[in-house]
N, C-alpha and C positions, 0 to 999 in steps of 0.2 A: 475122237481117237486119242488112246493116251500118247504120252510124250516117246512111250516105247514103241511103240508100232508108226510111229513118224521115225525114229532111228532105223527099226528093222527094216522099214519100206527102203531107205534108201535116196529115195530121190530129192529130197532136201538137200544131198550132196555137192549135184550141180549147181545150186544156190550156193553154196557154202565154199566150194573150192577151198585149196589150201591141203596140207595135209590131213587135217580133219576131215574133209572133205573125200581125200581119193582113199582114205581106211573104209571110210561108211560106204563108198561105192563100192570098193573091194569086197566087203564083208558081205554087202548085198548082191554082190554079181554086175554089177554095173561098170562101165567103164568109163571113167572118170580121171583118170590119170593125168592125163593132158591140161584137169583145171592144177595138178598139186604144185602149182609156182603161185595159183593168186590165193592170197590168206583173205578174202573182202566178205563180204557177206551177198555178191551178186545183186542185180535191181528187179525192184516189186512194189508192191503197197507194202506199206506199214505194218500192216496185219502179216504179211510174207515173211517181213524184215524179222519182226518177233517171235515167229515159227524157227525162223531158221538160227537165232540166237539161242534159241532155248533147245535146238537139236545141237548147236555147238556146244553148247553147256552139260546135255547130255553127253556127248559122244568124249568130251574132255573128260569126265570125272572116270567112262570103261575105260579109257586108254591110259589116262596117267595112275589110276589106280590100278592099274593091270602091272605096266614098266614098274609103278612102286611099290608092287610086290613082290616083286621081282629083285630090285634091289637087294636085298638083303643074300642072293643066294638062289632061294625056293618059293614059291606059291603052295603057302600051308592051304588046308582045308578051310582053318580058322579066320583068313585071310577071303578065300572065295565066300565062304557063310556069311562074314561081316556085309560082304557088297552087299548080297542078296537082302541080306535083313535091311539094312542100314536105307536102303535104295529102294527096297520092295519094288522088284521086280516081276509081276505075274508072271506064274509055273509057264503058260503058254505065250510069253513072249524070251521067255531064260534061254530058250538056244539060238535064238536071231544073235540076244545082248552077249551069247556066250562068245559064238563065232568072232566079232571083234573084238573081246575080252581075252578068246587066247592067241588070235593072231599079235594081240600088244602083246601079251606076255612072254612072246619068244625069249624077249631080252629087255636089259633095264638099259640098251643104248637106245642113242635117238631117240627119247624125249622131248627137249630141248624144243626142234619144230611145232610140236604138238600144244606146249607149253607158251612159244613165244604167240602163235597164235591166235589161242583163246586170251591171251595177256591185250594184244593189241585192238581186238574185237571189245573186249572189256575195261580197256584203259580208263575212260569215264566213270568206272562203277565200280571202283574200288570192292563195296563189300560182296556183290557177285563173288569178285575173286578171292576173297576172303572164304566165302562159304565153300567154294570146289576146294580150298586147301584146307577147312576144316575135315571135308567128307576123306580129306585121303589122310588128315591124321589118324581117323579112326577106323581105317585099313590096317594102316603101321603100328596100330596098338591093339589091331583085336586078338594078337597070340597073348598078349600082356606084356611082351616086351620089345621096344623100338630099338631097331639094331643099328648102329651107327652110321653106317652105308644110308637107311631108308631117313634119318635123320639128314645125313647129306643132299639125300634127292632132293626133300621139302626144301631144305635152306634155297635148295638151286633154282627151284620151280617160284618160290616164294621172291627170289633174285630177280626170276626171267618175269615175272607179273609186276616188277618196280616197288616190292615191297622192302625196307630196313630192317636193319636186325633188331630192331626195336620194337615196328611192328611184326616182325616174324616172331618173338618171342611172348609177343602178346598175346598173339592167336595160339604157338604154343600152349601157352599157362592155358587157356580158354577149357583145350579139348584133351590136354594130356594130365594135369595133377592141379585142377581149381581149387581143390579142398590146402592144399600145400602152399598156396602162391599169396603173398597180398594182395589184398583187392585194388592197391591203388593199379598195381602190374597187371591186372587185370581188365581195369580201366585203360590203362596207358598214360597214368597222371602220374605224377612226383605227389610223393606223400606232403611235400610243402604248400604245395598250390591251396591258394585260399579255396573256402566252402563254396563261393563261387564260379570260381575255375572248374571246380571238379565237378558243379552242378550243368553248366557248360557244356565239358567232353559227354556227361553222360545222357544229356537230350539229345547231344549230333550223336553219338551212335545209334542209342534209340531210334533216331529217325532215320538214320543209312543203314540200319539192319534187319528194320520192323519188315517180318516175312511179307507185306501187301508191298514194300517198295521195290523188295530185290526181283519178286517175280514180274512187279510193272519192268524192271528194269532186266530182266529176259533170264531169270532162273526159272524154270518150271515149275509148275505148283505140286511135280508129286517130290519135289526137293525142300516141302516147305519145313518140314522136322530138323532138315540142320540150321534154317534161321531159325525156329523157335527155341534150338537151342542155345545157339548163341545168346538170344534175348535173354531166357534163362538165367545164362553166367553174368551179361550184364547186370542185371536188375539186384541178379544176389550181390555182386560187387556192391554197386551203390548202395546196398541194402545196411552193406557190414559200414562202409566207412559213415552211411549216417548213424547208425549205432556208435563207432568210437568218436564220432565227433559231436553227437548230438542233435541234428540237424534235422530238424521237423520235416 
């Protein structure tokens, strides 16, 4: 079963408790309400445990990209199309994924739960959380313009996940204007750092972001297009800075 029809099902819910948890009941018909105090991932096998992370992972990217569409105002067209293309969501599972897509979308409050959630679920695995904040950058930029408001959300969500403005603007540059950015900014190195250094940062990303780790580490594999993008902008960063420095 894909990762959609374990969201639409529902019943991972009561695994997952949390407000993640009581949206997915809800949207399913279930009544779960009573887990929405515990954020934990509930007890199983191991195989459960990564079911129900990679249903949290889904259920975060409908809900926070729903609220941060919402930001701005209005849920364009341009904005629902992005999820659908971007997430490839099958025509026959679209109105389970929609039903919680526009119960988020009532309003851009109360995120924050949603947020801190999948934050503390993910605390260990840093580029998981990196990749669900890439998918919602390119929600906020599929009209072609990122409205200040939907830029605030990110900063906040990117906040509540324990990320810097440092690395928030990294991930930035990644998914909004690579072609404009320096590759070191894109790296996250100072243009000073020896040929070593910079060889360094760019294996540990390589290896915390290579799509076979994030999804051991419980991103779904029909999410694997935003790690291979990321890889993508890494490799081409490295790419350019061994061209201006030479570096075989």
């Amino acid at each position: 079963m894909s990762i959609w029809g374990k969201v639409i099902g529902g019943v991972t819910g009561f695994a997952l408790g949390g407000p993640l948890g009581a949206i997915l009941g809800t949207a399913a018909g279930h009544a779960i309400d009573r887990l929405s105090g515990k954020p934990g991932l509930g007890d199983g096998s191991l195989e459960q445990l990564g079911t129900t992370k990679q249903v949290a992972f889904t259920v975060a990217i409908i809900v926070l990209s729903a609220k941060m569409a919402k930001a701005d105002g209005q849920v364009t067209r341009d904005e629902v199309d992005a999820f659908k293309q971007i997430f490839r969501v099958p025509s026959h599972d679209m109105k389970g994924v929609g039903k919680i897509f526009d119960r988020a979308k009532q309003d851009a409050e109360g995120f924050e739960p949603y947020a801190s959630q999948i934050g503390q679920m993910f605390a260990h695995q840093p580029a998981v959380l990196e990749e669900l904040l890439g998918g919602l950058f390119h929600i906020a930029n599929a009209d072609g313009v990122i409205h200040p408001n939907e830029i605030k959300y990110l900063e906040t969500v990117a906040s509540i996940f324990g990320f810097g403005k440092e690395r928030f603007d990294r991930i930035k540059a990644v998914y909004i204007s690579p072609q404009g950015t320096s590759p070191y900014e894109l790296l996250g190195v100072s243009a000073e750092a020896s040929d070593d250094e910079v060889k360094k940062v760019y294996r540990t990303l390589i290896r915390e972001h290579h799509p076979d780790t994030v999804i051991a580490q419980g991103m779904p594999q029909e999410f694997v297009d935003l790690a291979n993008e990321k890889m993508a902008a890494i490799n081409a960063a490295y790419d350019e800075i061994k061209k201006i420095r030479g570096i075989s």
